[in-house]
DSSP file (Angstrom, degrees, kcal/mol; ACC not computed):
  #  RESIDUE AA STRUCTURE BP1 BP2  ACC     N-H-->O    O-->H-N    N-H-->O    O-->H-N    TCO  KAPPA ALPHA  PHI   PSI    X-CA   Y-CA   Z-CA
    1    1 A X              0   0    0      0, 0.0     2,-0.9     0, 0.0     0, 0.0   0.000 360.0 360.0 360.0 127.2    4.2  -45.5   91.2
    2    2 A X        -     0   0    0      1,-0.0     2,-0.2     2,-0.0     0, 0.0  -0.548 360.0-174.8 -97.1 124.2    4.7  -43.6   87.9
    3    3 A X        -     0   0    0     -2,-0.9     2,-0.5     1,-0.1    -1,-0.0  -0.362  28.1-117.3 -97.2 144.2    1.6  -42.0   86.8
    4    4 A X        -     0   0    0     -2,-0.2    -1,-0.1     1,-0.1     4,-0.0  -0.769  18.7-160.1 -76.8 127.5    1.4  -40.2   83.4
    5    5 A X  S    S+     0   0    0     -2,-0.5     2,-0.3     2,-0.1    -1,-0.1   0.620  79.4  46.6 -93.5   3.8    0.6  -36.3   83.8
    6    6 A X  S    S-     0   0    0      3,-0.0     2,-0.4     0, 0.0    -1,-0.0  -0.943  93.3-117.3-150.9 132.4   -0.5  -35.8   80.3
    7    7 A X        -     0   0    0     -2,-0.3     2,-0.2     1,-0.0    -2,-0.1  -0.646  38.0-118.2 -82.1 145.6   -2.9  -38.1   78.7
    8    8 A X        -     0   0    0     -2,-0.4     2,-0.3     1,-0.1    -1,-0.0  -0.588  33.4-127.9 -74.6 138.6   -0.9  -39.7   75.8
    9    9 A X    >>  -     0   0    0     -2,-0.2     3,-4.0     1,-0.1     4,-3.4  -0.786  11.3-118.9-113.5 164.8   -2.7  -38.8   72.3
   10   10 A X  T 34 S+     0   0    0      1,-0.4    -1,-0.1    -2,-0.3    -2,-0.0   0.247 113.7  49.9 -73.3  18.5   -3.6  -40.9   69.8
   11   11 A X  T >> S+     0   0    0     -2,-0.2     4,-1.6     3,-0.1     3,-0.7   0.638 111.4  50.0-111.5  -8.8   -1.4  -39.6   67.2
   12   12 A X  H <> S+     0   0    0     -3,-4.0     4,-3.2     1,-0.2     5,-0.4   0.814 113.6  46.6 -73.5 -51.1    1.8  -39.6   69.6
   13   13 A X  H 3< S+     0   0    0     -4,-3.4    -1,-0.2     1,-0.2     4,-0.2   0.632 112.9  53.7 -70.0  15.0    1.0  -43.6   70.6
   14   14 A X  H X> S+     0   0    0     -3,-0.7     3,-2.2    -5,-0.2     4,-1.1   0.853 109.4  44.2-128.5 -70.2    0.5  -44.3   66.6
   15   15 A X  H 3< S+     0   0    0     -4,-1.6    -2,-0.2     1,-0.4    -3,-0.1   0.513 112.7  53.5 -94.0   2.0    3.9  -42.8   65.5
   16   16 A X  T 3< S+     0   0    0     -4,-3.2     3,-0.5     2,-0.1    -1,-0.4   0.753 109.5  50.1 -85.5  -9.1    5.5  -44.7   68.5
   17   17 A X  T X4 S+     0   0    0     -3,-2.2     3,-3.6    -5,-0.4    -2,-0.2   0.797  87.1  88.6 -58.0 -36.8    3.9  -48.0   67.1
   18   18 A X  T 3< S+     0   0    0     -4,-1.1    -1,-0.2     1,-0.3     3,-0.1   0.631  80.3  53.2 -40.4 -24.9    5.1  -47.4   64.0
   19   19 A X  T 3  S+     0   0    0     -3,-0.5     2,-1.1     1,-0.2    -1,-0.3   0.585  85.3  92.8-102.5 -24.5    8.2  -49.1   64.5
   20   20 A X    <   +     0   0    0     -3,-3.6     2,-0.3    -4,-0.1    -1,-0.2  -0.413  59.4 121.3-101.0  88.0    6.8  -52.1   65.7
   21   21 A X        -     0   0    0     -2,-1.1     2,-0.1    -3,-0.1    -3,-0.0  -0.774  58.5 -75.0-125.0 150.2    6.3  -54.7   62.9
   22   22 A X        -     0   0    0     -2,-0.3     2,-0.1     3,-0.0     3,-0.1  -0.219  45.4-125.0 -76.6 155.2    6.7  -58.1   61.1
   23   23 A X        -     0   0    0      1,-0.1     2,-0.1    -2,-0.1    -1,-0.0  -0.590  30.3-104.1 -81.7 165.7    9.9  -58.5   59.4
   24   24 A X        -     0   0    0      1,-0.1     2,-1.4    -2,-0.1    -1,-0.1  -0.192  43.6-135.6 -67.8 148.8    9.5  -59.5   55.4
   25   25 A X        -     0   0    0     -3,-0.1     2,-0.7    -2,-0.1    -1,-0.1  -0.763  16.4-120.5-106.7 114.4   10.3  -63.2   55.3
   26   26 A X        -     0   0    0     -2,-1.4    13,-0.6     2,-0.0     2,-0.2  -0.542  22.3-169.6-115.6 174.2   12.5  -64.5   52.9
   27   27 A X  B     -A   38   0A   0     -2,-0.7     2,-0.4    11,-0.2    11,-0.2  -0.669   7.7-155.9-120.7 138.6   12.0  -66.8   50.4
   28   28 A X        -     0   0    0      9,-2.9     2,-1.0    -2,-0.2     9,-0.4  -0.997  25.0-120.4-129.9 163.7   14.7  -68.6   48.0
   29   29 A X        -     0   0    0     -2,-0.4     2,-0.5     7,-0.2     7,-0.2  -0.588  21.6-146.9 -68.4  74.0   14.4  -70.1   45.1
   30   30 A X    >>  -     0   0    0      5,-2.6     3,-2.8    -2,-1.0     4,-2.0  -0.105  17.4-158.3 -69.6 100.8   15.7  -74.4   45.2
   31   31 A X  T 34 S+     0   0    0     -2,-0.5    -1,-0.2     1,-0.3    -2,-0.0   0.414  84.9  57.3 -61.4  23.1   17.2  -74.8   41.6
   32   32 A X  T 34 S+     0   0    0     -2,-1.1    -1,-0.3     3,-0.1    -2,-0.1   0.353 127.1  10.9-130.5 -14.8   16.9  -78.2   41.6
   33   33 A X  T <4 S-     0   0    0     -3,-2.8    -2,-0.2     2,-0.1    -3,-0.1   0.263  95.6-129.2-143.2  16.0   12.8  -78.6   42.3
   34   34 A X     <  +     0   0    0     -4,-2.0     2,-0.4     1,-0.2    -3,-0.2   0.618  57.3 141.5  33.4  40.6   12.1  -74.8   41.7
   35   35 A X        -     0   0    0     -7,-0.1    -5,-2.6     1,-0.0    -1,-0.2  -0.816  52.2-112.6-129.2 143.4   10.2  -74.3   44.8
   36   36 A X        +     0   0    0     -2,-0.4     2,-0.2    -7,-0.2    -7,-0.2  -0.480  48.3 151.3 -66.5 144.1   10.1  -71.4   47.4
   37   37 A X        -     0   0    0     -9,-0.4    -9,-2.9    -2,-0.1     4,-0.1  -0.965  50.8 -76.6-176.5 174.7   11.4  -72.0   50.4
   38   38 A X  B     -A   27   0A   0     -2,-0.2     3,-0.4   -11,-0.2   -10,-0.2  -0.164  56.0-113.1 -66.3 179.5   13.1  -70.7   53.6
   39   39 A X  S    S+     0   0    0    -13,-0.6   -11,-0.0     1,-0.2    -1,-0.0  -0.256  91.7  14.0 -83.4-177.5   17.1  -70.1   53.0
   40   40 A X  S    S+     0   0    0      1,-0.1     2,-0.6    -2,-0.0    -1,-0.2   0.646  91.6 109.8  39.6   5.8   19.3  -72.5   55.0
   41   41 A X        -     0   0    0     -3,-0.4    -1,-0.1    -4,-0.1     0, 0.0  -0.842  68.3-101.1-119.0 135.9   17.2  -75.0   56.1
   42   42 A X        -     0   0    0     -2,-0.6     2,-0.2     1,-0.1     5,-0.1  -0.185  28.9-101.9 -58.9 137.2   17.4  -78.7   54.6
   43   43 A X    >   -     0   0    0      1,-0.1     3,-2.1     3,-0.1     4,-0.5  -0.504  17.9-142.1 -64.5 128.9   15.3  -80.7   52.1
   44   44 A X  T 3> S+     0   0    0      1,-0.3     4,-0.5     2,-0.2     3,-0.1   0.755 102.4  51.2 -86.0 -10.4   13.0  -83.0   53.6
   45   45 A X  T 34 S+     0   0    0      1,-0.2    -1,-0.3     2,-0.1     3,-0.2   0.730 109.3  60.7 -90.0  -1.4   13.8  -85.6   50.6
   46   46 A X  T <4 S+     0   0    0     -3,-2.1    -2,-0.2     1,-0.1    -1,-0.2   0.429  93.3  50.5 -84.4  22.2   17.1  -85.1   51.5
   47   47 A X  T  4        0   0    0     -4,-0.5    -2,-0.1     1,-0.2    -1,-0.1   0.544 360.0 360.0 -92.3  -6.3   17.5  -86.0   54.8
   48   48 A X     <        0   0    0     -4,-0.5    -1,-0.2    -3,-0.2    -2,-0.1   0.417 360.0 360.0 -60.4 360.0   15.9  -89.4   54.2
């Protein structure tokens, strides 16, 4: 079993965390009802 020989310190585990994060979402703009919303995905009054 692999054992660590060196205790890790807490500024080493921080700047490998770093990296792990949410991505930004985006948002666009529907020119017909101005409202944010995700890109690609269909309008629920038009699918009726």
């Amino acid at each position: 079993m692999a054992v660590p020989k060196r205790r890790t310190s807490k500024s080493v585990k921080n700047k490998r965390r770093t990296h792990y994060k949410l991505p930004r979402v985006t948002l666009a703009k529907d020119p017909e009802t101005g409202e944010y919303r995700l890109p690609h995905r269909a309008n629920r009054e038009d699918v009726k």
